[in-house]
C-alpha positions as CSV (number, residue, x, y, z in Angstrom):
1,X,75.6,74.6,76.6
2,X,77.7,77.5,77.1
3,X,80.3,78.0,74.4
4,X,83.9,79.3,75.2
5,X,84.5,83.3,76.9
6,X,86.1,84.9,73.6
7,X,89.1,84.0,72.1
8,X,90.0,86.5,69.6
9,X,93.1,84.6,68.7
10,X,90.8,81.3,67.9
11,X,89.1,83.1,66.8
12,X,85.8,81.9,69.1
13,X,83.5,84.1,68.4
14,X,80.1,83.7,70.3
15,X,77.3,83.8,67.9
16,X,73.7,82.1,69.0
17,X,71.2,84.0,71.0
18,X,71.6,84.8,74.8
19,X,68.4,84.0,76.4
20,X,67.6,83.6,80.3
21,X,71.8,83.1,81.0
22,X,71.9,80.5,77.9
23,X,72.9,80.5,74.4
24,X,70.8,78.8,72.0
25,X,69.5,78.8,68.4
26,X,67.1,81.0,66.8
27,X,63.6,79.7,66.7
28,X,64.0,78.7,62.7
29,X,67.6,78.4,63.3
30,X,68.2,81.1,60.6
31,X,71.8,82.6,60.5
32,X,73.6,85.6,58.9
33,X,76.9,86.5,58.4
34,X,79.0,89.3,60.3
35,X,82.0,90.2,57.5
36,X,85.2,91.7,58.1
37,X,85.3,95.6,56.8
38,X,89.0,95.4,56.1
39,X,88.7,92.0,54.0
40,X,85.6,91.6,53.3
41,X,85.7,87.9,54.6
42,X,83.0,86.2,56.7
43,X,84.4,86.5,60.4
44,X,81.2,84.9,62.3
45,X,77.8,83.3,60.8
46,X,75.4,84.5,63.5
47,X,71.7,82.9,64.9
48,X,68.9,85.4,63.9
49,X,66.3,86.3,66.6
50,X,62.4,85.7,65.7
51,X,58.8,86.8,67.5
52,X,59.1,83.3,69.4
53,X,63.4,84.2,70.6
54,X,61.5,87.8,71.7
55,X,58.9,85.8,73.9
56,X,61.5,83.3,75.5
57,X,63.7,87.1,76.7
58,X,60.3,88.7,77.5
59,X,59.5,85.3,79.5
60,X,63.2,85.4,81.2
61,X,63.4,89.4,82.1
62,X,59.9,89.1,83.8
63,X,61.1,86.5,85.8
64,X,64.1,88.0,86.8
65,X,63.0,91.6,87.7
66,X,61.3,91.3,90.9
67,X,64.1,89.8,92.4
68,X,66.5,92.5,91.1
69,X,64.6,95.1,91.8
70,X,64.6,94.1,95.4
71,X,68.1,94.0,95.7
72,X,69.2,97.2,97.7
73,X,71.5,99.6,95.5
74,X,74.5,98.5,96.9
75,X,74.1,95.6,96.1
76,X,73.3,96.0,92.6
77,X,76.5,98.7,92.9
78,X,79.1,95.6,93.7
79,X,78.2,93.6,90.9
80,X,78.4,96.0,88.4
81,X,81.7,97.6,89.7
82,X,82.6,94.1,89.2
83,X,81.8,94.3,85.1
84,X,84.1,97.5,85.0
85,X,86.7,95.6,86.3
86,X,86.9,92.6,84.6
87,X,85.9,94.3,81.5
88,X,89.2,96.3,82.5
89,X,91.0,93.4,82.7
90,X,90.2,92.5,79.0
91,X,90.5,95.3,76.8
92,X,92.4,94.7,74.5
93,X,90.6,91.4,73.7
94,X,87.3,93.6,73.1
95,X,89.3,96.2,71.1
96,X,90.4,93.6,69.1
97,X,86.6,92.5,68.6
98,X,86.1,96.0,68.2
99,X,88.6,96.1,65.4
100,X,87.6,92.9,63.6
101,X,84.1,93.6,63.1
102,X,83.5,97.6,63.0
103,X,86.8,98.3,61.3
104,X,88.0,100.8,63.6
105,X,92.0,100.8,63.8
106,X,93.5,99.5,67.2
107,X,93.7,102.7,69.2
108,X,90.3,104.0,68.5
109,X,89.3,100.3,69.4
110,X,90.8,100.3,72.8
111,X,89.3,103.6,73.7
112,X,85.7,102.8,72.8
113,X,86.8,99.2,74.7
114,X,87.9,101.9,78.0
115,X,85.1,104.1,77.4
116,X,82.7,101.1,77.2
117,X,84.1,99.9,80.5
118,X,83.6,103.0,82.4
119,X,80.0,103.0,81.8
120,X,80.2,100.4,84.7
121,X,82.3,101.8,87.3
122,X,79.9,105.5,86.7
123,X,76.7,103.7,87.2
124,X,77.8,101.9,90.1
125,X,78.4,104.7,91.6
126,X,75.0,106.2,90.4
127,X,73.3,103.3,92.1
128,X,73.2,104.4,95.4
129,X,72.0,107.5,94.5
130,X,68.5,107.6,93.0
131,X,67.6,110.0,95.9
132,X,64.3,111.2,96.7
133,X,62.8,114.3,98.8
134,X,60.5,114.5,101.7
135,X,58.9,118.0,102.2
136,X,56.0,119.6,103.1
137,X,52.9,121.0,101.2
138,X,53.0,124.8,101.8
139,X,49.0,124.8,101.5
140,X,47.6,121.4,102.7
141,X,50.3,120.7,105.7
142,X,50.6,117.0,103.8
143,X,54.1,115.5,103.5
144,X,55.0,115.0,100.0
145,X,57.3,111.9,99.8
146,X,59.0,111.3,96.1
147,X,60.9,108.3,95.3
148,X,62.3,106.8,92.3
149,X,61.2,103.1,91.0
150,X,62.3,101.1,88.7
151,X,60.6,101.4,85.4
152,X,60.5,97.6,84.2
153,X,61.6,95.6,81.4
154,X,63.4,97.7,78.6
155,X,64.2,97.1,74.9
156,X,67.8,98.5,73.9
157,X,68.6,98.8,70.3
158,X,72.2,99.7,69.5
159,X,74.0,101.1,66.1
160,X,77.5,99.6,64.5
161,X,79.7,102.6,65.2
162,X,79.8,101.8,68.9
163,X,79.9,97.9,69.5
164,X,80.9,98.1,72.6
165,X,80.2,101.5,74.3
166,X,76.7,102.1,72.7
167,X,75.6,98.8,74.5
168,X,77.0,99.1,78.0
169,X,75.9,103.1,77.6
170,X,72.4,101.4,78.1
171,X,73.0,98.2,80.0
172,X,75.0,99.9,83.0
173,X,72.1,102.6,83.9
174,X,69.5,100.3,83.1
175,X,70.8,97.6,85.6
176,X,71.7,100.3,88.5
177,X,67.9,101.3,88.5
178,X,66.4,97.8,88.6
179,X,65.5,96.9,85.2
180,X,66.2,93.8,83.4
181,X,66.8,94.5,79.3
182,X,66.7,92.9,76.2
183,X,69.2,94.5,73.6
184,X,69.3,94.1,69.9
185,X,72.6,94.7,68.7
186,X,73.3,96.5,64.9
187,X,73.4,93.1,62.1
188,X,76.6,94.4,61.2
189,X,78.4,94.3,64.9
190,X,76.9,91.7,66.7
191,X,80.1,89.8,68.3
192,X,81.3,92.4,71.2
193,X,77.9,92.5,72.5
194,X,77.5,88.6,72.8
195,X,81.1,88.4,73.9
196,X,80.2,90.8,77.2
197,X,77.7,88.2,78.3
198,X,79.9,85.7,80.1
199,X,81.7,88.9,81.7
200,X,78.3,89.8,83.0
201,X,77.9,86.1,84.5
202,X,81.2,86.6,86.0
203,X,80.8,89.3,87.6
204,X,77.4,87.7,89.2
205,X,74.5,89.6,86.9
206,X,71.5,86.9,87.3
207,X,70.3,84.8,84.0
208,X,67.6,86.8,82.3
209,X,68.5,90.0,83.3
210,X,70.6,90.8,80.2
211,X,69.4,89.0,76.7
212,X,70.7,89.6,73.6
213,X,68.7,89.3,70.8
214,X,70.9,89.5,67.5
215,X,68.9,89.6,64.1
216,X,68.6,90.0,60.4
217,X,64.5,91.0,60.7
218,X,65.3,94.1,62.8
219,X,62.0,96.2,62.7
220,X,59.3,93.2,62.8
221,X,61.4,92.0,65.8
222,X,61.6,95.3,67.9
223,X,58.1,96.0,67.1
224,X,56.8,93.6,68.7
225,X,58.8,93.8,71.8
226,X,57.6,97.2,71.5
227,X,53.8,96.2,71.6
228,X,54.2,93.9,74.5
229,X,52.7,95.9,78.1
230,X,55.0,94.3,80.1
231,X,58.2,96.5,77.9
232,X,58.0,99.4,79.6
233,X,61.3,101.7,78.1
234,X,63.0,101.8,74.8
235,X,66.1,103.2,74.5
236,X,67.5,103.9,70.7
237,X,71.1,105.1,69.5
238,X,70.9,105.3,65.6
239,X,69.5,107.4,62.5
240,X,66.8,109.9,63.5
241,X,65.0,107.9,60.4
242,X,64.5,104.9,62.4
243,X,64.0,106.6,65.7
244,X,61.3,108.3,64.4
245,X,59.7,104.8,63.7
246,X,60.2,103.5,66.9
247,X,58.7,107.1,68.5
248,X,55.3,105.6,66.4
249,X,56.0,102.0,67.8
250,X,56.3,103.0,71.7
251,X,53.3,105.1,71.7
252,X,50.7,102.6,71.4
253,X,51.9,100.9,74.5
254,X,53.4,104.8,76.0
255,X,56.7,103.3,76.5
256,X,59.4,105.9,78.2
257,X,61.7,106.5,75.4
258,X,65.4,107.3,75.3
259,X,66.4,108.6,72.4
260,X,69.8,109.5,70.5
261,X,69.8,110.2,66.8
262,X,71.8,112.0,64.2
263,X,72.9,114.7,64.4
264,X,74.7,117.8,61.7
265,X,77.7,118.9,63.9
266,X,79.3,122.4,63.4
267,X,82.8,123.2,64.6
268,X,83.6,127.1,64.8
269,X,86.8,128.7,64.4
270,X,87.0,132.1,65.0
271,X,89.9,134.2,64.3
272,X,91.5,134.9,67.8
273,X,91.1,130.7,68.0
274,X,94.9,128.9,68.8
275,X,94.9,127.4,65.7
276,X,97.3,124.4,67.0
277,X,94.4,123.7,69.3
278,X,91.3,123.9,66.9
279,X,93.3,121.2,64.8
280,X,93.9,119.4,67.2
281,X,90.7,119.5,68.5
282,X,89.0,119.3,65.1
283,X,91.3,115.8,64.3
284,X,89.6,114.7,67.6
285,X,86.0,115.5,66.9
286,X,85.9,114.6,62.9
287,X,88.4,111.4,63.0
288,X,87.3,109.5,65.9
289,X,86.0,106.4,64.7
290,X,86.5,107.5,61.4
291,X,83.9,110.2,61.5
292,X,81.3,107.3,61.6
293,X,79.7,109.3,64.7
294,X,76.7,110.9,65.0
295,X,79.0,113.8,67.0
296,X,81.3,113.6,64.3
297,X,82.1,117.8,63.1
298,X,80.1,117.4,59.7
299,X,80.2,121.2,59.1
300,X,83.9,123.5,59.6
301,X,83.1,127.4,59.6
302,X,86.5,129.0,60.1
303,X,86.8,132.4,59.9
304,X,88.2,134.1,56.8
305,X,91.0,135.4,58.2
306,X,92.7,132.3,59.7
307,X,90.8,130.0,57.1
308,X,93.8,129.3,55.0
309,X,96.3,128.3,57.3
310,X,93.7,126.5,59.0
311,X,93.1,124.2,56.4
312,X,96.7,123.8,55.4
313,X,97.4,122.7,59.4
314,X,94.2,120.2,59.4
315,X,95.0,118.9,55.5
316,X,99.0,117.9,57.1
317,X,97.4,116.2,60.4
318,X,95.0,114.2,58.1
319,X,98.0,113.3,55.4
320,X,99.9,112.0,58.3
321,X,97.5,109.6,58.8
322,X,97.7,106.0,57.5
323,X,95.2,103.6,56.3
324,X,95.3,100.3,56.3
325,X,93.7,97.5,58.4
326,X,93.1,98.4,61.8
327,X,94.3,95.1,63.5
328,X,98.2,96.0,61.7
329,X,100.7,98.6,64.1
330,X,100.7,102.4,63.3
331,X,97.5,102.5,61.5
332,X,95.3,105.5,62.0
333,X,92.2,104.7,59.9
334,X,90.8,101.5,59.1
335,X,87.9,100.8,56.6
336,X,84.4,102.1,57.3
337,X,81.8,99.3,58.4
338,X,80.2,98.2,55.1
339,X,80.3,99.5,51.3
340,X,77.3,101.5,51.6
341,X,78.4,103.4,53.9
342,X,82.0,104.3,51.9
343,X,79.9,104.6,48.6
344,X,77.4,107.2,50.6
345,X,81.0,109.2,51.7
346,X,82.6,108.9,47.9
347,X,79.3,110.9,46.9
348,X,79.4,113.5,49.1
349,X,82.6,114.2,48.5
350,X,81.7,113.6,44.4
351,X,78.3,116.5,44.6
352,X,80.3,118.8,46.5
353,X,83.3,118.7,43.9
354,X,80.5,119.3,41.4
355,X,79.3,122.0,42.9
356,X,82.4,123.9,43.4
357,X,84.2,123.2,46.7
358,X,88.2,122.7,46.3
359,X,89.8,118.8,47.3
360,X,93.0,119.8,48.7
361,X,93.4,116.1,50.2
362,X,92.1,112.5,49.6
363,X,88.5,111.8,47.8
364,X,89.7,108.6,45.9
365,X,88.8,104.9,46.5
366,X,91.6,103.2,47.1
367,X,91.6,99.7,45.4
368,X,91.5,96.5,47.0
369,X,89.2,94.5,48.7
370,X,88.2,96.3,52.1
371,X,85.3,99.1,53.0
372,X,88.1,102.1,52.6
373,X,88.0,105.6,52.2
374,X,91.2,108.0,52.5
375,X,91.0,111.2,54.9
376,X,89.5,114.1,52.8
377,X,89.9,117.5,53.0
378,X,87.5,119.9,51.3
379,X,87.7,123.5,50.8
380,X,85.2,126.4,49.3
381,X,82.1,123.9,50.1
382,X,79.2,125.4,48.7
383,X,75.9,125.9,51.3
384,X,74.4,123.7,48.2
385,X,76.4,120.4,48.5
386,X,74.9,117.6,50.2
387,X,77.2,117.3,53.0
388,X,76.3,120.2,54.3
389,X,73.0,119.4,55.1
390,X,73.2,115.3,55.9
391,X,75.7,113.8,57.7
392,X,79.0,112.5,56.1
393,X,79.4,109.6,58.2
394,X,83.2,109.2,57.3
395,X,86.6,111.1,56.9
396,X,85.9,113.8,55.2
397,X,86.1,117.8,56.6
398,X,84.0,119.8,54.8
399,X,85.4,123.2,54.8
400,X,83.5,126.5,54.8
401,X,84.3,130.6,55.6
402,X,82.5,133.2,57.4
403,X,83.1,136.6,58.7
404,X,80.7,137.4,60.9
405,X,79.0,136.2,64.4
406,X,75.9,136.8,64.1
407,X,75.9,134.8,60.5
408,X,77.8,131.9,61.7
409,X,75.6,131.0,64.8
410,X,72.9,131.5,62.2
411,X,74.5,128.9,59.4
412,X,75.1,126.5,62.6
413,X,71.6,126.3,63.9
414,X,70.2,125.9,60.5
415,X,69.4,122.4,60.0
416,X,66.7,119.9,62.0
417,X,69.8,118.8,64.6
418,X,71.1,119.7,67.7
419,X,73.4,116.9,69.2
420,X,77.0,118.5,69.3
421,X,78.7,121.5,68.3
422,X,82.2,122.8,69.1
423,X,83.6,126.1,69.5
424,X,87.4,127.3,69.4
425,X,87.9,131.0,70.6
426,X,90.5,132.4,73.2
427,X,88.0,134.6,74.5
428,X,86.0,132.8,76.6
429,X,83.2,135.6,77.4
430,X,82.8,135.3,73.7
431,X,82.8,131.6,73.3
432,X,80.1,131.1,76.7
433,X,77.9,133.4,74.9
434,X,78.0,131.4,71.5
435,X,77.7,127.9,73.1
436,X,74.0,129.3,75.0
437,X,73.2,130.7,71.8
438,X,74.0,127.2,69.8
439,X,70.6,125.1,69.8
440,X,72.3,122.0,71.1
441,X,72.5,119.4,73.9
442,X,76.4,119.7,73.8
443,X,79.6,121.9,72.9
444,X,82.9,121.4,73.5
445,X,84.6,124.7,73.8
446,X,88.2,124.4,72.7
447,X,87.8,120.3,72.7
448,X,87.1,117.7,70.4
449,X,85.9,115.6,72.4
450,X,82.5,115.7,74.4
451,X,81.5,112.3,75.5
452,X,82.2,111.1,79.0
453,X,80.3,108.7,81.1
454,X,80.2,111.2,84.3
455,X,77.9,113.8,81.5
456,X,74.3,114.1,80.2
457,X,74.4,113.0,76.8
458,X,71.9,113.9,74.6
459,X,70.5,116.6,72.0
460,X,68.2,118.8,71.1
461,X,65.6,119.1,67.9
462,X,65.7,115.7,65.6
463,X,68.4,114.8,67.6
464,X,66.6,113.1,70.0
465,X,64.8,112.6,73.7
466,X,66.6,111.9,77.2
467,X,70.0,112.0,78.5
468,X,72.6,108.8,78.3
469,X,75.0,108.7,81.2
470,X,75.9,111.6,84.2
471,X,73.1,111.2,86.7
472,X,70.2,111.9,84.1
473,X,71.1,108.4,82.4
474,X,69.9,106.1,85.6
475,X,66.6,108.3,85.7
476,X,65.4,107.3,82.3
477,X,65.1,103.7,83.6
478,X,62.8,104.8,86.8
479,X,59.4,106.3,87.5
480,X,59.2,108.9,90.2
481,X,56.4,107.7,92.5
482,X,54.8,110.7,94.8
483,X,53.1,109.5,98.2
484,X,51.0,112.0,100.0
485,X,51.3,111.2,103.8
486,X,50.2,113.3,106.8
487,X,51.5,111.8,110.4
């Protein structure tokens, strides 16, 4: 029986197992609990997913593929333009999903909830343009026809930081080339996946073409999904730990993988940089979600000569900040998603104070019950503290100096990652030949901010394989088939 659409203020959350367009129990009805990160209180017990729930979405995406498939692109193009707009239509109920669950305060939560959303509307669009090519063979006088198929059933697997976006990031590309997908959702942020499901109904996506597959016994689960021939992608946003694992896992069955792990972002400042504008764009790219982003600036090389009115600009922004729960008006910064995670950030900031960097803002545990951390600001960080070569995963700008070009791209390529970096310069020559020289996927020159639907997300290194969203997104669901011809 299908339960209620969401009701955030009933607080009707969704919680069993979407299988085949229905919601049931998990095959030894074994539940966990989804807690709040700003109370600590149990918002939602949820059904856990075992081998037998994998079979019955396996079962239910086989069957609905070959019809799917079939459908011509614009029809596949409608229905998901109808997802971005009813998903439109309710964002503030998904931000405040968003916000219960993850933590994140109410602005941030609305624009993942928007971000999430346009992951729809771009991919309908991308669609009806999987094009192909018809030419001919300059030796043989054969045509060479290339087309692009889709690639079959694919396993998503989504972190916590993202409830919302890092799901539809998948869902929307996968759906636009054909395939029908199975998604496991992070333990900790289950809800604003399971709540998108009736949307998806609404908007006309056929039962067993989207199954979600919440669950406390993660890795046993996806494995097996993973070892099943008719699985034929697996697309992973999380730690380049657990990607690495799953790398293992999809090579027995040679599985196309997507991949998107951590990453160790520098931001450079150099000293001609607007420093009103580096702030700015350094609040954007460290505080977003708290700095629980794997795009998150982890390392701050600012150049000697503006370094100290640099961080006296970025430590007011960050004291103008409040904390508090994310669901109350005017607050900035919520609580991070579980006590792990803040006890992880209070070390960091602990070994680098040991070590000898400077705390000119923050680095305290405020009391109370609640996953919080305040915004941090640390100065003088040694190349020796921790942070600098693992990522903080919260509110904390770690601070270093340099004087030279040639030393800072150097100190920013040095470590196993290459998601993001950014780049503040007014001299553009300058800063287009440091962004080619930065081993990366991405840079944002003089922005924060580099995520966007319409772009090729992705890195380099450890952090990762593929692209998520622009027009390289929808190919990582589809095979190109090549068909000689002569006529």
């Amino acid at each position: 029986m299908t339960k209620p659409v969401l009701n955030v203020d009933a607080r009707q959350f969704l919680s069993d197992l979407h299988i085949d367009g229905s919601w049931r129990e998990g095959a030894n009805g074994e539940r966990f609990d989804v807690l709040n990160p700003a109370t600590e209180e149990v918002l939602a017990s949820v059904a856990s997913a075992e081998i037998a729930d994998a079979d019955a979405a396996l079962d239910a995406a086989e069957a609905a593929f070959g019809e799917w498939a079939s459908r011509t692109p614009r029809a596949r193009s409608e229905i998901l333009r109808k997802c971005w707009e009813l998903m439109t239509a309710r964002l503030d109920e998904f931000a405040t999903l968003i916000t219960l669950e993850n933590g994140k305060a109410g602005n941030d939560a609305r624009g993942e909830a928007a971000y999430a959303a346009e992951f729809f509307r771009w991919f309908a669009e991308e669609a009806v343009r999987a094009d192909g090519l018809i030419t001919r063979a300059p030796a043989s006088g054969a045509r060479i026809i290339v087309q692009h198929k889709p690639a079959g059933i694919a396993v998503l697997v989504t972190p916590w930081n993202y409830p919302a976006a890092m799901g539809t990031r998948k869902i929307a590309p996968a759906l636009a080339a054909g395939c029908p997908v199975i998604i496991k959702p992070a333990s900790e942020t289950p809800l604003t996946m399971l709540a998108l499901m009736p949307l998806l109904e609404e908007a006309g996506v056929p039962k067993g073409l989207v199954n979600v597959l919440p669950s406390k016994k993660s890795g046993a689960l996806v494995d097996h999904l993973l070892h099943d021939p008719r699985v034929r992608v697996v697309s992973f946003t999380g730690s380049t730990q657990v990607g690495r694992k799953l790398l293992h896992s999809a090579a027995d069955q040679v599985l196309k993988p997507a991949m998107e792990l951590g990453g160790n972002a520098p931001l450079i400042v150099f000293d001609d940089a607007d420093l009103d504008t580096a702030v700015e764009g350094a609040m954007l790219a460290k505080m977003r979600n708290l700095g629980e982003a794997c795009t998150a600036a982890n390392r701050f090389y600012v150049h000697e000569s503006v370094a100290g009115e640099f961080a006296e600009k970025l430590t007011a922004s960050m004291a103008a900040l409040k904390l508090g729960n994310g669901l109350e008006p005017d607050v900035d910064v919520g609580p991070l998603v579980n006590a792990d995670t803040r006890d992880k950030v209070a070390a960091f900031v602990r070994d680098a104070i040991a070590k000898g960097a400077d705390l000119l803002l923050g680095g305290t545990v405020p009391d109370g019950p609640g996953f919080f951390y305040p915004p941090t600001v640390l100065t003088n960080v040694p190349e020796t503290a921790d942070c600098v070569h693992d990522e903080i995963f919260g509110p904390v700008a770690a601070l270093q100096t340099f004087s030279d070009t040639e030393d800072v791209i150097r100190r920013a390529n040095d470590t196993e990652y290459g998601l993001v970096a950014y780049v503040f310069t007014e001299d553009m020559k300058r800063g287009l030949q440091v962004c080619e020289r930065l081993d990366y996927g991405m840079v944002g020159l003089n922005r924060g901010l580099v995520s966007d639907p319409a772009a090729p997300f992705g890195g380099t290194k450890q952090s990762g394989l593929g692209r998520e969203g622009g027009h390289e997104g929808m190919l990582e669901f589809m095979e190109t088939q090549y068909i000689s011809a002569s006529w």
